[in-house]
VORO-715541 format. One record per residue: residue in three letters; y, x, z of N, C-alpha, C in turn. Coordinates in steps of 0.1 Angstrom, whole numbers, padded with zeros to 4 digits, always signed. Layout:
alaYXZYXZYXZ ...
***
This chain:
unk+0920-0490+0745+0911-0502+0743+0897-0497+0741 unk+0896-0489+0731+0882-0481+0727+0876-0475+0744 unk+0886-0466+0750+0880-0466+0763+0876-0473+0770 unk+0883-0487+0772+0879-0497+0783+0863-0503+0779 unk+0865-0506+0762+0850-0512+0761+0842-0503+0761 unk+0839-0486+0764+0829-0478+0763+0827-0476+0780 unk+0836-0476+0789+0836-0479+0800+0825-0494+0805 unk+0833-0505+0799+0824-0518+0802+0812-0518+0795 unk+0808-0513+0781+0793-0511+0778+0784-0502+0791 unk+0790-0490+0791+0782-0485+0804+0776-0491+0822 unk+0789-0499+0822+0785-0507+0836+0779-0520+0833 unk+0778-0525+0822+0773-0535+0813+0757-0531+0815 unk+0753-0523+0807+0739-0511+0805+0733-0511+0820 unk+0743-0503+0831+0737-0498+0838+0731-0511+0849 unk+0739-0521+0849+0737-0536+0857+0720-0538+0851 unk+0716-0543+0840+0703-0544+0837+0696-0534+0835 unk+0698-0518+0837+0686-0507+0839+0681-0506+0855 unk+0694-0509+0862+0692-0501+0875+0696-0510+0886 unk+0685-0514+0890+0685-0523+0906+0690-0514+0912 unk+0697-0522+0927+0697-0509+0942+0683-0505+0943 unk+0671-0511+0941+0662-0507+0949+0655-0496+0940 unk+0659-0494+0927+0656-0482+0914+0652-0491+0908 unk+0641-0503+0907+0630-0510+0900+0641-0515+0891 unk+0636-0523+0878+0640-0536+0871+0633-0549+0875 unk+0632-0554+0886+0624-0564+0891+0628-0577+0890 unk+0641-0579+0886+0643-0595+0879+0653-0593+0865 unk+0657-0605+0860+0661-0602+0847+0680-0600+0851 unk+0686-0594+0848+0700-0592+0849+0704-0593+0839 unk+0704-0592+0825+0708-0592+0811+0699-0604+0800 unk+0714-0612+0795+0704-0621+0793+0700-0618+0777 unk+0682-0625+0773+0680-0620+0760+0690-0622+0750 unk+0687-0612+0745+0693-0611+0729+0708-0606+0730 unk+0713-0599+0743+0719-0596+0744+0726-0582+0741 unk+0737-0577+0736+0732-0565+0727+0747-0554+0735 unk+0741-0542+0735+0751-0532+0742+0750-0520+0733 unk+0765-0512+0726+0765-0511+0716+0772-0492+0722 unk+0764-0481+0714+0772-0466+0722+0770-0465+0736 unk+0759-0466+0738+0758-0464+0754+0755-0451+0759 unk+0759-0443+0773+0750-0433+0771+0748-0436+0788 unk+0732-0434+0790+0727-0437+0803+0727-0424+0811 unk+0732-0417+0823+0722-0405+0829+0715-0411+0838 unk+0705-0401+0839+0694-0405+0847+0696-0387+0860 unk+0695-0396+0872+0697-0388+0881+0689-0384+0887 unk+0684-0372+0897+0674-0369+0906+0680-0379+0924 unk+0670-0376+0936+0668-0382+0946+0686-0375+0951 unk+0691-0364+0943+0696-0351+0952+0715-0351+0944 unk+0708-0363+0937+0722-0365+0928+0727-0356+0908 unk+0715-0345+0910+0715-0339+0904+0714-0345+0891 unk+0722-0341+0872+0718-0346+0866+0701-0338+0858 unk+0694-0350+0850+0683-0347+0847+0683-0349+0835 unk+0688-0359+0830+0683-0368+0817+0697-0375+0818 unk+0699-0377+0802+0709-0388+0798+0703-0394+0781 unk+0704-0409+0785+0692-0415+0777+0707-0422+0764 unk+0710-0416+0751+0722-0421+0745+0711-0432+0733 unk+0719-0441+0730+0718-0450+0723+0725-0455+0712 unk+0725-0459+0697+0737-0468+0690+0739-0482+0696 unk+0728-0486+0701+0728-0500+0703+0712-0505+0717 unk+0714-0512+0717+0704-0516+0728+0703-0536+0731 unk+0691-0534+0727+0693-0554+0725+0682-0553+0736 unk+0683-0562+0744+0676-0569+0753+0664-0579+0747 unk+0648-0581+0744+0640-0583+0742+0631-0592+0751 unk+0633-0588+0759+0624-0592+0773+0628-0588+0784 unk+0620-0596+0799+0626-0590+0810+0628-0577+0811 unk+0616-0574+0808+0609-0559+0809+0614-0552+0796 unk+0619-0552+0782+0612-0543+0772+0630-0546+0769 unk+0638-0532+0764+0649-0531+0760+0649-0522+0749 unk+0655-0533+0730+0650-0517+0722+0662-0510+0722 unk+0659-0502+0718+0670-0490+0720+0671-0483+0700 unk+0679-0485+0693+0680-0477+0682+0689-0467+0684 unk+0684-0463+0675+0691-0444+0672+0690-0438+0686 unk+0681-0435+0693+0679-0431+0705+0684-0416+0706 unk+0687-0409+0718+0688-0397+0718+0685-0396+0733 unk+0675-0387+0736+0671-0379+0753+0678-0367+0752 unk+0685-0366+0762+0687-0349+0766+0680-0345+0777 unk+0676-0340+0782+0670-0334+0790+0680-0319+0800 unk+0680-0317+0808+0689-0307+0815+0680-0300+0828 unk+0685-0287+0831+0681-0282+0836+0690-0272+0841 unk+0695-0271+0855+0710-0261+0859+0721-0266+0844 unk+0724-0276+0845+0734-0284+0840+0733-0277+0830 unk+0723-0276+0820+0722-0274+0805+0715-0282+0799 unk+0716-0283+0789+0706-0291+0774+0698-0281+0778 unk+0682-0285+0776+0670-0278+0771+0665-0285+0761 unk+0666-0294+0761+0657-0309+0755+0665-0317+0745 unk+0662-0323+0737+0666-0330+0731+0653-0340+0723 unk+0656-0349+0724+0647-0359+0722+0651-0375+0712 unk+0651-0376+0699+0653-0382+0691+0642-0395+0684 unk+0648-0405+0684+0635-0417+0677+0648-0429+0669 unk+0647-0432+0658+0654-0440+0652+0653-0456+0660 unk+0644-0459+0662+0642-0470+0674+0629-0468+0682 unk+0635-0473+0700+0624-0472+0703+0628-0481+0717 unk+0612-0484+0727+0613-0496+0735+0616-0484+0746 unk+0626-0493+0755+0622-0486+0770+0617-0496+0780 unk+0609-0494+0785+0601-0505+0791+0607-0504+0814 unk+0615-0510+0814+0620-0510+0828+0616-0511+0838 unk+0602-0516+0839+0594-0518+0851+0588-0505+0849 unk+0583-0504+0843+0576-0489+0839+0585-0478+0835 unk+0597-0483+0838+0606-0462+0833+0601-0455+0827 unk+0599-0462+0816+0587-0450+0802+0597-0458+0788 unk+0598-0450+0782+0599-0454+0764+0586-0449+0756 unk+0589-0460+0749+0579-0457+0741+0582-0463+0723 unk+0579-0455+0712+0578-0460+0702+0569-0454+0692 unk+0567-0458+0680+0559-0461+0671+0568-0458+0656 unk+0580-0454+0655+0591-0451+0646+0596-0437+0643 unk+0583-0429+0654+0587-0416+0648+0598-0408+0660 unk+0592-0397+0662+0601-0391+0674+0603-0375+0668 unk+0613-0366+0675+0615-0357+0675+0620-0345+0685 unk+0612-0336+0692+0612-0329+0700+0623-0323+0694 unk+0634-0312+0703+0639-0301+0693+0646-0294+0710 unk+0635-0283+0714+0639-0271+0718+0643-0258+0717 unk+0644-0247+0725+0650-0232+0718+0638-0227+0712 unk+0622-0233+0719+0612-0221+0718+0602-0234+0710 unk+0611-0248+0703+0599-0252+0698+0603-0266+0691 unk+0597-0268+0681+0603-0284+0674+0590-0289+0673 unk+0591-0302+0676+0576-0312+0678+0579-0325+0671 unk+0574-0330+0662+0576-0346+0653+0562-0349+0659 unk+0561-0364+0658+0551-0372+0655+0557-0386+0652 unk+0544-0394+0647+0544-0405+0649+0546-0417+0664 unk+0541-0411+0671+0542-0421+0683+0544-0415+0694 unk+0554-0416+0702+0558-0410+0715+0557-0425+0725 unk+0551-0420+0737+0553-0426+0753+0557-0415+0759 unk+0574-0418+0768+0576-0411+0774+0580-0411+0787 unk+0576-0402+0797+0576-0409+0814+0591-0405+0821 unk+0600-0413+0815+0613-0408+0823+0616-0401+0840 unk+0606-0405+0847+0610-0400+0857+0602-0387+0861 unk+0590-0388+0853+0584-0374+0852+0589-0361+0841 unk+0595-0367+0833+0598-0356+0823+0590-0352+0814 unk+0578-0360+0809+0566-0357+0801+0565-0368+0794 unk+0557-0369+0786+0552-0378+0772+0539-0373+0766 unk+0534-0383+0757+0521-0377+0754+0527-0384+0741 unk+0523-0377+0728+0528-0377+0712+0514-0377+0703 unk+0515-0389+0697+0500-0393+0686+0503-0393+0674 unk+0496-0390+0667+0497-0394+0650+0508-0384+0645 unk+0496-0381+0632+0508-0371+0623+0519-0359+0634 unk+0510-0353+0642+0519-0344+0654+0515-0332+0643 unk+0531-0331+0647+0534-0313+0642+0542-0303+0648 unk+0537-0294+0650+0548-0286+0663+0550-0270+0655 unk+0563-0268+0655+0568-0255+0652+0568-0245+0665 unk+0567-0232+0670+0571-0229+0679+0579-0215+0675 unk+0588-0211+0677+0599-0201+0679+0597-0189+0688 unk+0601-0180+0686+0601-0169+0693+0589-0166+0707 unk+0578-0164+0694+0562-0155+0700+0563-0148+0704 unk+0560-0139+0712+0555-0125+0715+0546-0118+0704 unk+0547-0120+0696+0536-0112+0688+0543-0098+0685 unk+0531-0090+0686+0534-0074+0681+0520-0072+0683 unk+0516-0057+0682+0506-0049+0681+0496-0053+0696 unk+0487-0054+0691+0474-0057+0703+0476-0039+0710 unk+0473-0045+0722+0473-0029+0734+0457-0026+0729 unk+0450-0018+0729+0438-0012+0730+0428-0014+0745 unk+0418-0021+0744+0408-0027+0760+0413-0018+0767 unk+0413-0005+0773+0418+0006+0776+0434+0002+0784 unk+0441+0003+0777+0451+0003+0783+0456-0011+0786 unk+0447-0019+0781+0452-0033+0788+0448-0036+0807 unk+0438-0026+0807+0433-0028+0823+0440-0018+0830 unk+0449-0008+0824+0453-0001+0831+0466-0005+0834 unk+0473-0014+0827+0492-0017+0828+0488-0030+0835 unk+0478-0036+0837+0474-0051+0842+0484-0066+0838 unk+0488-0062+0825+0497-0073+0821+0484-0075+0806 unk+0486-0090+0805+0478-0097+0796+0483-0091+0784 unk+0472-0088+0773+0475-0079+0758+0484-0090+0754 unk+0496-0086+0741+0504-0092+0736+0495-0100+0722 unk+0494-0115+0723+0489-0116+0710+0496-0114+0694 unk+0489-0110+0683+0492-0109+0671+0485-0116+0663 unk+0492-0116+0654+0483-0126+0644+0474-0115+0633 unk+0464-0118+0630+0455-0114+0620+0460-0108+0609 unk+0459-0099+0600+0460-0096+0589+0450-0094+0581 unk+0451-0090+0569+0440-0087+0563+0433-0099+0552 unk+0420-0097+0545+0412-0105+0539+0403-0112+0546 unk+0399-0122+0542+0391-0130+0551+0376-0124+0557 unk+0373-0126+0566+0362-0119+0571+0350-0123+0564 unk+0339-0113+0561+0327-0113+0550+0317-0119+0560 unk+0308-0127+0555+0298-0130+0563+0290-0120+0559 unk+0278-0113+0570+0268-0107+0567+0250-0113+0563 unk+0249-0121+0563+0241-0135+0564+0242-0146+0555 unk+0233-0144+0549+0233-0156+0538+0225-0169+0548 unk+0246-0182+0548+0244-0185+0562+0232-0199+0551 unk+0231-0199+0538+0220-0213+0536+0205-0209+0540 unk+0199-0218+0540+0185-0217+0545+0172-0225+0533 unk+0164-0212+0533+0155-0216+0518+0142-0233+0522 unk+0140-0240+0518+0131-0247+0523+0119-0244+0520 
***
């Protein structure tokens, strides 16, 4: 039974995301209507998967605007997770194949963790732009020992950056000005 209704939420979901023609261009789901464990993928022209958009719940709002709580994006690349993409609630807007919310998001990749306040995100491009309170961790630098000018022109690979050590640099210049 659990199967059949996780099966009928999905063809349920997919009836009001996805016209034949790709658009959301009339209303198929009526408001206030609510779809509950969903998980969406999102495909390339080539069949390939790209994206699977998972959800707790998903209430219908408007023609256009479907919220989505406890959201989760995966993101894939040669049939792996890269991506993971998290927001406690957020809108996906159907004419526009973008989410977007205001409830707080969370990147979480191998080489980097990204929170903010506000994510818009372009599902068919695979990009977003992230506002307010942004913080980004990044994982495994390259950092070691700077090469010497010298031998950086000679191996013709860009110096490895490092981070600074030391005490703060002294000014030589008393930088106020007497009137």
């Amino acid at each position: 039974m659990k199967l059949f209704r996780n099966v009928f939420n999905l063809c349920f979901l997919s009836l009001f995301l996805i016209t034949p023609n790709g658009q959301a261009d009339s209303p198929s789901l009526p408001l206030g209507a609510v779809v509950k464990n969903f998980s969406l993928p999102q495909r390339n022209t080539n069949g390939k998967l790209q994206a699977t958009i998972h959800g707790e719940e998903a209430i219908a709002v408007s023609v256009n605007r479907i919220e989505i709580r406890k959201m989760k994006i995966e993101l894939f690349d040669n049939d792996q997770i890269t991506t993971v993409i998290l927001s406690p609630r957020c809108d996906l807007w159907k004419l526009d194949n973008r989410l977007s919310t205001k409830n707080g998001a969370e990147v979480d990749r191998k080489d980097l963790k990204l929170t903010s306040q506000i994510m818009d995100w372009e599902i068919d491009n695979r990009k977003g732009i992230f506002r307010e309170n942004v913080r980004m961790v990044l994982y495994n630098l390259p950092l070691g020992k700077q090469t010497s000018h010298k031998e950086s022109h000679q191996s013709h690979q860009p110096p490895t950056p490092s981070l600074r050590t030391g005490n703060i640099p002294l000014l030589h210049h008393d930088i106020e000005t007497k009137p």
